[in-house]
N, C-alpha and C positions, 0 to 999 in steps of 0.2 A: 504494500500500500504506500504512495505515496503519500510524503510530508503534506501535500497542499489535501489531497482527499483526509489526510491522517485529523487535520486542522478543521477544515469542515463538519467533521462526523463527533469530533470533541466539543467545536460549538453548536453541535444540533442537539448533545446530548446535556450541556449546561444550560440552557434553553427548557430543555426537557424536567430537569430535576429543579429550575428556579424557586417557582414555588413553598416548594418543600425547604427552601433552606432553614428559611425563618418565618416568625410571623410579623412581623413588621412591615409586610409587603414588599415588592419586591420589583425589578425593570420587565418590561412585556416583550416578549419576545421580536417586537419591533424596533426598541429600544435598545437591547441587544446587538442585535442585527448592524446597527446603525453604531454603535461606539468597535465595532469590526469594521463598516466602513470605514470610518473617520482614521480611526487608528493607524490602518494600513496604507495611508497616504503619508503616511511621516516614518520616522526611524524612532523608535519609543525608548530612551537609552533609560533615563527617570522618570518615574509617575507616583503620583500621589491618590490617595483615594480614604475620603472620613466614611465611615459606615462599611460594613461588609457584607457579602453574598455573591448572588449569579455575578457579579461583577467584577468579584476578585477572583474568582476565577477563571474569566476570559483575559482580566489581565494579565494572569499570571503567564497567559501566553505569549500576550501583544507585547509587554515590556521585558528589557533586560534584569531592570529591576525595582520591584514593586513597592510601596511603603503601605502599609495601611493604619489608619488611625480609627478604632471604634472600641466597641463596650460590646462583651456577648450580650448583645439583646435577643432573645427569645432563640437563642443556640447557632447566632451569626456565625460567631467567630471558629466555634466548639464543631458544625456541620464542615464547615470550608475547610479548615482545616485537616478535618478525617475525611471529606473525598477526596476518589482518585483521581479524580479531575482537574485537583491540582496543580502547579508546576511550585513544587515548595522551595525550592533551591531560586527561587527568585522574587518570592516575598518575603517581608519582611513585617511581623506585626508589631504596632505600637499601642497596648490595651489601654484604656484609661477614659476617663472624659474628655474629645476633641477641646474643651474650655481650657484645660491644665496640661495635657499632652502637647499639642501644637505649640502653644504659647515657648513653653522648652525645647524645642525640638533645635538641632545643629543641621538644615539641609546641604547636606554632602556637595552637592551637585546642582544645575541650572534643571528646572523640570519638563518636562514634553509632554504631559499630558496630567492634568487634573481631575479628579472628579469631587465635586463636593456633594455629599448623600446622607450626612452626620444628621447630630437634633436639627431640628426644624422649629422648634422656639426662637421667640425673637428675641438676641440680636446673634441667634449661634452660626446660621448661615456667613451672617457677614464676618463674623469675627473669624470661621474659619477663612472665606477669601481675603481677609487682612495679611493674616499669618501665611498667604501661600501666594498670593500675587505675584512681589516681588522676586520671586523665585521662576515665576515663569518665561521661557528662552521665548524668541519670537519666533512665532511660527508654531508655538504650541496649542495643542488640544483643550480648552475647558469646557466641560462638561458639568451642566446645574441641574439634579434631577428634581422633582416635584413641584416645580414653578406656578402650581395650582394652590399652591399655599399661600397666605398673600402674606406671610414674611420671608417666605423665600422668592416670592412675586419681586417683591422690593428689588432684590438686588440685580435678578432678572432684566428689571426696566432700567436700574441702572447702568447695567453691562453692556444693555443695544443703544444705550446714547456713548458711551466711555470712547474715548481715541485710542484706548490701548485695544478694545476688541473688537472683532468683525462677526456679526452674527449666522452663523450658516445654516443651520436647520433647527426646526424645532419637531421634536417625536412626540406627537402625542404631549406627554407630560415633563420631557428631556430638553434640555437646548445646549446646542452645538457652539462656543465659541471660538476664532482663530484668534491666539495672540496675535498682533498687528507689530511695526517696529517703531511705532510711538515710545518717546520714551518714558519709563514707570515713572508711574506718579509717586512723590514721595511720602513716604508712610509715616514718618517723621515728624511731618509739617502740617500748614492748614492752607493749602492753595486750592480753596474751594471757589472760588472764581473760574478757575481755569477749567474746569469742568464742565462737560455739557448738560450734565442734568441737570447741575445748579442755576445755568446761564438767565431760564427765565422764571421770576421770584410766582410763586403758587398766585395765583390771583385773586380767591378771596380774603388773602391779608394784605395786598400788594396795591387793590387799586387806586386808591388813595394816590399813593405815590407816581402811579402810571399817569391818572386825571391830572395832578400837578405837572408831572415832566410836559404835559403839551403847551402848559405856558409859556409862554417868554419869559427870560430873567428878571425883566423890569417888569412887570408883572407879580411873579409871587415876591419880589424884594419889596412891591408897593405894599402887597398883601401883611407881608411879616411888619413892615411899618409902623401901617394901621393898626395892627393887633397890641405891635407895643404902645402906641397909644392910646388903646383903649384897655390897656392891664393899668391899677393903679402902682406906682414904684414908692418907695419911702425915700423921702427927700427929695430935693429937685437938683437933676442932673440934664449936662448940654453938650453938645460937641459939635465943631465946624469946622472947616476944611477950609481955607481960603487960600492955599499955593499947593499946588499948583491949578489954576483954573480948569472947566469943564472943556475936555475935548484938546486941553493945550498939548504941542507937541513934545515929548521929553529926550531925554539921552539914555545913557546906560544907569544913570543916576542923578538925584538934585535933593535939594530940601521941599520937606512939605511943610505945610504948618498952618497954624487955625487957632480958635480960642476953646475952650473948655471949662466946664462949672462941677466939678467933681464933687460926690455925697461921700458924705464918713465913712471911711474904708474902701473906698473903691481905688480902682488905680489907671489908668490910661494908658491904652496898649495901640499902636498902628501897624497894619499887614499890608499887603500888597501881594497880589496874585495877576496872572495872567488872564483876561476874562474868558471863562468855557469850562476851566478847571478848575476841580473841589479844591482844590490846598491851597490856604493860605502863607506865606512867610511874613517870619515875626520882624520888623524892623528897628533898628537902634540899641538891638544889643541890652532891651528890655524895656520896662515900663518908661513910659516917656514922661519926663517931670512937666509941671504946669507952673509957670510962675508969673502971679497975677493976672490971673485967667487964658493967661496965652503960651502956647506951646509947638516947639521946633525941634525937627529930628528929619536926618539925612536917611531918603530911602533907593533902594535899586530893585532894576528893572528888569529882572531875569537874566538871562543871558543873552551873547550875539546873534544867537539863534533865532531871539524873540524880535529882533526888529521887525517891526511893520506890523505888529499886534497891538490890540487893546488889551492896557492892564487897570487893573482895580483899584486904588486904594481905600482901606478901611481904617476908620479911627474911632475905639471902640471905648465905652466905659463896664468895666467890668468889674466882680464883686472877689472876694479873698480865697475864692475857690480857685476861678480860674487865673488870677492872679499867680498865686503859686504853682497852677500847672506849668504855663507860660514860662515862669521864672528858671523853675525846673529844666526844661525843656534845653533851655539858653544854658543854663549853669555846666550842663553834662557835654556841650560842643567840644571840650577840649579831650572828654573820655572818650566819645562815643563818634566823633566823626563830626560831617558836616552838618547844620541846622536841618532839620525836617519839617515838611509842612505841616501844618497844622487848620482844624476846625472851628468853625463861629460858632460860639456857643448858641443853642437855641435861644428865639428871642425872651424869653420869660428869666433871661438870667443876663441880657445885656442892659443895662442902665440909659446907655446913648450910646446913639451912632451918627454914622454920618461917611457916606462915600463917596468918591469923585473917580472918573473914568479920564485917561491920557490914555496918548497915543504916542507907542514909541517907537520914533522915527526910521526912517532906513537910512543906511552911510552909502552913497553912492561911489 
């Protein structure tokens, strides 16, 4: 008998005995069928698989060398093992709870094929694709079986949007992923931006935010305004901008300046941003003094990049919260690198304001 007949009649007969491994249910014999597709278009050198049955047993054929991660649930582990159906000398079992097993594990090697099959409580699925992602070579095999679950749904829907995977089939209750050669997301970090599932915010908590985005800037800045003038503040506070004038042309830098009526405890802070984009930069090297209600401090205007833009100026009255952010923020420049921009505090905590719009210039 040939090897290729030898292969066939071995998966017709694990196929055959699925069922029976355990009761915890088990892949259909369509399902099967299909991670022998998939498999045989790759070279299977590592693979990984949480939960055990008909599964580890055809992999024990597909790959050189198997890992598996599960708990004898209903005599998974205790059946697979005592068939002959086996290839023992090429698995490897790892007993325990996928939650405490994975989380330790040292993988040897880059892996070619995945299967996550473990608990199915949320958040187990995901935690196991945390713990095995990075591990996966490009061009590798993932395989999510029960995706009719709707916590293992979740990571499902998150898979067919991700840049690292390409969705190939879905069996019935199984999905087929192809590692792609995007590069792994770091598991590390928090670059949940970059992400395609995150990219558009849910929309019944979001629309608020969307209806705003369609205004013009001078618009909702009218809006926030008004609102501060219609909140009552304690004590009377003012701020004006009188240099540079509205629309005047500027350099890489100059003085601004203006008069201001500062309430007990507040402190006088001016930024200047490029208009379009959220961050602000702190100007003057911190809180700007006021002496006899008038106040001057030298600001700059992005970089040479930025000629030919409108930028912002803002000059803010603010209270000892944000005050020591601000200070903060400046104090650490010589630890921590270059200034970073920074946020307007919501208007319910700014005292006064007052902003002016330049245009700076281009160098022919």
């Amino acid at each position: 008998m040939s090897a290729e007949i030898a292969f066939e009649e071995t998966v017709r007969r694990i196929v055959e005995v699925a069922p029976g491994l355990h009761h915890a249910g088990t892949f259909s014999a369509r399902a099967l069928d299909a991670i022998v597709r998939h498999a045989q278009r790759r070279r299977i050198r590592h693979s990984v698989e949480t939960g055990a049955g008909a599964s580890t047993l055809l992999l024990s054929h597909l790959s050189a060398h198997h890992t598996v991660f599960a708990v004898d649930m209903g005599g998974s582990i205790t059946n697979v093992k005592g068939s002959p159906l086996l290839r023992p000398s090429a698995v490897a079992f790892v007993e325990g709870p996928t939650q405490q097993t994975l989380p330790r594990y040292e993988f040897p090697a880059k892996l070619d094929l995945a299967l996550i099959d473990g608990p199915h409580g949320y958040p187990f699925a995901d935690l196991e694709y945390y713990y095995i992602y990075p591990h996966l070579d490009t061009g590798a095999l993932l395989i999510i079986d029960d995706i009719q679950i709707p916590s293992v749904h979740n990571l499902f829907a998150f898979l067919k949007s991700d840049a690292m995977f390409r969705l190939d089939e879905v069996v019935k209750t199984t999905a087929f992923f192809t590692r792609t050669d995007a590069p792994t997301f770091d598991p590390l970090g928090d670059g949940w931006p970059e992400q395609k599932y995150n990219t558009t915010p849910l929309a019944r908590y979001a629309w608020r935010q969307r209806i705003l985005g369609l205004w013009p800037q001078w618009a909702r800045t009218g809006m926030e305004r008004l609102r501060q003038r219609m909140t009552p503040k304690a004590g009377s506070a003012g701020v004006k901008i009188v240099v540079p004038s509205a629309g005047e042309s500027v350099g890489a830098a100059g003085k601004a300046s203006g008069t201001a009526v500062l309430p007990a405890g507040s402190s006088l802070w001016v930024l200047v941003h490029r208009k379009g984009l959220d961050g602000w930069w702190l100007q003057g090297g911190g809180a700007v003094e006021v002496n006899d209600g008038r106040w001057e401090v030298m600001v700059a205007y992005g970089e040479s990049r930025d000629t030919g833009y409108d930028f912002e100026i803002a000059a803010l009255i603010v209270g000892p919260a944000t005050h020591e952010l601000w200070t903060g923020c400046v104090e650490r420049v010589p630890r921590t690198g270059p200034l970073q921009p920074v946020r307007i505090p919501a208007v319910a905590y700014v005292h006064g304001e007052a902003y002016r719009t330049v245009k700076k210039h281009r160098h022919f």
